[in-house]
C-alpha positions in Angstrom: 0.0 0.0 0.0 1.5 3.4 -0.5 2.2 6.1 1.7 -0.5 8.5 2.5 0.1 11.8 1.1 0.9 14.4 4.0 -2.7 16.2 5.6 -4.2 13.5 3.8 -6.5 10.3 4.8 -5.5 6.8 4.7 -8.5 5.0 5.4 -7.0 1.4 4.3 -8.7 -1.7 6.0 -5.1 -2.2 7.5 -5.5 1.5 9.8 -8.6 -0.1 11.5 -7.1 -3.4 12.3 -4.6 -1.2 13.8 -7.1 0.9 15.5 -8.8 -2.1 16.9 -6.2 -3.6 18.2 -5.2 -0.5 20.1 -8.7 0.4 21.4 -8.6 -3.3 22.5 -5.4 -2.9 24.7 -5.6 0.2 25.7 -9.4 -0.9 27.3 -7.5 -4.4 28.4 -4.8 -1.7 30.3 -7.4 0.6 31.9 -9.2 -2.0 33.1 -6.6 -3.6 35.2 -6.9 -3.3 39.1 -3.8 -1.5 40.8 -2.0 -3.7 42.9 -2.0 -2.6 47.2 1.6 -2.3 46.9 1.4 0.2 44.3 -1.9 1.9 45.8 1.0 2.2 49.0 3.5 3.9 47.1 1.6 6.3 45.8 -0.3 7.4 49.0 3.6 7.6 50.7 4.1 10.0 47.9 0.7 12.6 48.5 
């Protein structure tokens, strides 16, 4: 596939498997519960 022209759109089927797979992780990382040892660190910190 070629490059995207600069300011332009590439809206290739290959960008939203991309996108997917990054909404995916990104919801798999938020969603993760903070470990007590960490939830410790932080409060020494404030």
């Amino acid at each position: 596939m070629p490059p995207a022209k600069a300011g332009g759109k590439n809206t290739g089927r290959g960008e939203k498997n991309v996108g997917d797979a990054l909404r995916a992780v990104y919801h798999d990382a938020v969603s993760e519960t903070i470990p007590d040892e960490m939830l410790d660190l932080l409060n020494k910190l404030g």
